[in-house]
Every structure is written in structure tokens, then in C-alpha cells.
N, C-alpha and C positions, 0 to 999 in steps of 0.2 A: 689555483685556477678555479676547483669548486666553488672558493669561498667567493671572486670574482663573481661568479655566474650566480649566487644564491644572493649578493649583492644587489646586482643589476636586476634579477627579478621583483626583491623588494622595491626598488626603486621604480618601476614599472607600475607593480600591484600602487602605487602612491599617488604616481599619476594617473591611474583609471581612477581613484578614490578622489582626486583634486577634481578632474573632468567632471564624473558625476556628482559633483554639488550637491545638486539641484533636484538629484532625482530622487522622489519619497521613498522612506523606505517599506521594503514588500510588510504584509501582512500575513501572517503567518496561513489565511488561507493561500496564498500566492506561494508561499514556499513550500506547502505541502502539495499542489500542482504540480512546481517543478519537481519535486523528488520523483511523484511519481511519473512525470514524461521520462525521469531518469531512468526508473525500475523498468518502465515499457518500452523502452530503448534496449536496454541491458538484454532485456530477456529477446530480445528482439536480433542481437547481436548488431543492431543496426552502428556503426563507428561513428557515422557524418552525425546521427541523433542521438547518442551521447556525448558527442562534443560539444554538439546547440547548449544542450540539457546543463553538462556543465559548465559551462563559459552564462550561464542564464543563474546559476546558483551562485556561481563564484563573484557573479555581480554583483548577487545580493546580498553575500556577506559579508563585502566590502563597503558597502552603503552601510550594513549596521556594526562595522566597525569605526569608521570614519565618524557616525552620530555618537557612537562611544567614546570616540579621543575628545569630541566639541564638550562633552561633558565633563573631561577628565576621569571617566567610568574605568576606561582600561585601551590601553595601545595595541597597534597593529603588531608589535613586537611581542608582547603579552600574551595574546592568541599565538601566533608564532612558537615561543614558548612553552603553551599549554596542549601545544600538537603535539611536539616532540620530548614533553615528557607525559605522554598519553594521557592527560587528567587534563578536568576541566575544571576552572574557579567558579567556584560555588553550587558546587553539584550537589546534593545529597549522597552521602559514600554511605548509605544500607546500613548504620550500624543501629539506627533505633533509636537513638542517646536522648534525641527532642521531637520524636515523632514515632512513625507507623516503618519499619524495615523494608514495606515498600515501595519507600515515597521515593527510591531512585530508581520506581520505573515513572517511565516519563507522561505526563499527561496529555501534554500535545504533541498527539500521535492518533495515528489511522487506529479502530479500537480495535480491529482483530490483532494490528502491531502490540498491543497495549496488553490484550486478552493474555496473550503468547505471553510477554513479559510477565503481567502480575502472577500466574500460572506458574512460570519455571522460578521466579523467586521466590514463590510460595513454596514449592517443591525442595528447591533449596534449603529451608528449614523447615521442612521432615511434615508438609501440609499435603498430602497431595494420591490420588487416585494408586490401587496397587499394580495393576494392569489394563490395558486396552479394553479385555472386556467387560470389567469393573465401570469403566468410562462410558462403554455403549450403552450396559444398564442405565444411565443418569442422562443419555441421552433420548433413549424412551422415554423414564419418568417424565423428563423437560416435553417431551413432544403430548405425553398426555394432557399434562397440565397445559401446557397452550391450547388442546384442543378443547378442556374443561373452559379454559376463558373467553370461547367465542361466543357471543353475542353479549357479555360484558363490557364495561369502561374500557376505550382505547388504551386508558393507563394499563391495567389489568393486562391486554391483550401483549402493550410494549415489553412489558417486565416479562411476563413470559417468553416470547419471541429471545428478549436480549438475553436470557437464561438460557436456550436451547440452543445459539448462537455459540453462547459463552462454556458450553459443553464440548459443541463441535470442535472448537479450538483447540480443547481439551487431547479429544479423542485423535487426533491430525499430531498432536506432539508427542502421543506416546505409540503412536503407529509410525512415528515418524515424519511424516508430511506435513509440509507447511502450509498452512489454512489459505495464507495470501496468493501463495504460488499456486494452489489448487485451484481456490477464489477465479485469479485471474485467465486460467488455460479451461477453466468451464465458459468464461467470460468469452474467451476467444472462440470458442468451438459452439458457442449459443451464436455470436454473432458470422462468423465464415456460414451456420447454415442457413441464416437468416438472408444472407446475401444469394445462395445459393438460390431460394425460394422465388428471391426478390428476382434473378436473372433467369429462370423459368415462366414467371410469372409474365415481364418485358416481353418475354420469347413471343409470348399470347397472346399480346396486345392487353395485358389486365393487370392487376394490383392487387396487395395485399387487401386494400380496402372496398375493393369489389366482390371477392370473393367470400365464398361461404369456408368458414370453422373446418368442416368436413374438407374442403378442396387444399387447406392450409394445411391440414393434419396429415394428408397420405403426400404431399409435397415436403413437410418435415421428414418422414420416413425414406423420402426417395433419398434424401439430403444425405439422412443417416447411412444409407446402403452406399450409396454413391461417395461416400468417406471412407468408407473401409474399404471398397473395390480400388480406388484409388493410392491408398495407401498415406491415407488422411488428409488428403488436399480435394480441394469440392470442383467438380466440371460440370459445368451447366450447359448441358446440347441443346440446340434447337429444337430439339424431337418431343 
């Protein structure tokens, strides 16, 4: 009966691959999109939009498998088979033999994704920070030197910035915390106050763009109080 039912799925996954012909395939900015409607789904526990999220991936990786059989490159069957014996064809397997040990972290990836990996694979082979606040040191250094590079070349300014960036990542892996996940729950708590601001502001008949720096800054702090009295959810009264 399994086998039945793993059957009939293949033959389904065939026919959505027959249907969309025609449709180009995504581009890798398009699929880093949907991962992360995926992640902000997930974290969201939202069900209905992680099923968009995936039924939107799972199309696109049938489009680039489907341009893969027209090539003769590798079958729908083939992936199939590279799921369920957890490897993939033609990955870099880390061991160095014709390159750098960490060319099987992946390139196209989000770069604090990337940071993390080069970081713990480095770590991996005996490269890497002794403690947390071993890390915070090199995170100062990085923030002096960025500040040494302002009024210098953009370049100058970038390489720094992505130094102090590429520390922090650092410091989040051996404190434990993941850069992305922290990344994104600042992301959310900048913008729920922003909102806040924005629905006091309406209250008064006025806007962000009307008002003065000073009227924006004690309406941030109100934001801020009004988060913790709450018990982290923002309410904007009339008053």
C-alpha cells in the first residue's frame, strides 16, 4: 500500500512538471524569497503560510528538475534517490583534495547563513575564538576600526562594517544564539513599534512626516513602556 501511495505521488509530482512546461525557471533571487517567506512563516507558526511557502518551493524545484531531464543532466527519480540516501550529486564533501575545506559551505546563501557556516567549519578544524569573551574583544577591535574608517572610501568603510558584522556572528554562536533568529525578532520588535507610533500618530490626525525628531523619540519610549506593561504586544489608545 506504501509503495502504491509513493507511486501515485510520483506520478502527480510528473504531471505538475508536464503542466508547467512553460513556466521559467525561478532565479535564485526568487528562491531565496521563498525560503525566507518560509522561515517567516515558520517562526510565525503560521500553517495556511507555510503551506503557500511550500507548495511555491516545491514548484520551483520541479521546474528545475523537469529542465534537468530536457537536458539529460539528472532525473526526477535521481533527486528522489539523493534525498533518501541524505547526499547530494555533486556537492563538495569538505575534504580539501581539490580546493579550500570550506568550499562545502554553500555560497548562495543569505551571508549571515554563510558567516555561521564558514565560522563552525572553521571551528571544526581547530580555527576558531577560545570563549565568548575572547569574541566580544574582536568585536570591539572591529567596532573601532570602523569607527577609524569614517570619513574614508565607502570601500574602506564596507570592509569594516562586514568585519564587525562577521564577528557578531561570531559572538551569537559561541553564546549560543543565532544571529538570523536574533536578526529577525529585533526586525519584528523595530517594526510592531514603528506601528505603534504610526497608530498614535493617526490618533492625532499627524504622521511620522509631520512631526518633529523630539515628538518621534518620547512616542518610541512610549512604545517601549507600553511593551512591557503589556506583556510584549503594543496597544495604541486614543489618549
Amino acid at each position: 500500500m506504501q509503495r502504491e501511495h509513493e507511486r501515485d505521488g510520483v506520478a502527480e509530482m510528473r504531471r505538475i512538471m508536464a503542466a508547467n512546461a512553460a513556466v521559467p525557471v525561478p532565479n535564485a533571487g526568487a528562491l531565496l524569497e521563498q525560503l525566507n517567506a518560509l522561515q517567516d512563516a515558520s517562526q510565525r507558526s503560521d500553517e495556511l503560510a507555510i503551506l503557500a511557502s511550500l507548495s511555491e518551493l516545491l514548484g520551483a524545484v520541479l521546474v528545475h528538475i523537469q529542465r534537468a531531464e530536457r537536458r539529460s543532466a539528472f532525473s526526477f527519480e535521481d533527486v528522489l534517490r539523493g534525498v533518501e540516501a541524505r547526499q547530494s550529486l555533486d556537492v563538495p564533501q569538505c575534504s580539501g583534495a581539490e580546493g579550500s575545506r570550506l568550499d562545502c559551505v554553500a555560497r548562495a546563501q543569505p551571508a549571515i547563513g554563510r558567516a555561521l557556516g564558514l565560522s563552525e567549519r572553521a571551528a571544526q578544524l581547530g580555527f576558531d575564538w577560545e570563549d565568548a569573551p575572547s569574541v566580544l574583544e574582536k568585536v570591539h577591535e572591529e567596532l573601532t576600526e570602523l569607527e577609524h574608517s569614517l570619513g574614508h572610501s565607502s570601500e574602506a568603510v564596507s570592509e569594516e562594517l562586514g568585519d564587525l558584522l562577521f564577528a557578531l556572528v561570531n559572538l551569537g554562536r559561541k553564546l549560543g544564539v543565532d544571529a538570523e533568529t536574533a536578526l529577525h525578532q529585533c526586525c519584528e520588535k523595530f517594526s510592531c513599534r514603528f506601528e505603534y507610533m504610526e497608530a498614535r500618530l493617526r490618533s492625532r490626525g499627524q504622521s511620522p512626516e509631520s512631526s518633529t525628531m523630539d515628538a518621534l523619540e518620547a512616542l518610541w519610549q512610549e512604545a517601549k513602556r507600553a511593551r512591557v506593561r503589556s506583556g510584549g504586544k503594543l496597544h495604541a489608545t486614543n489618549t
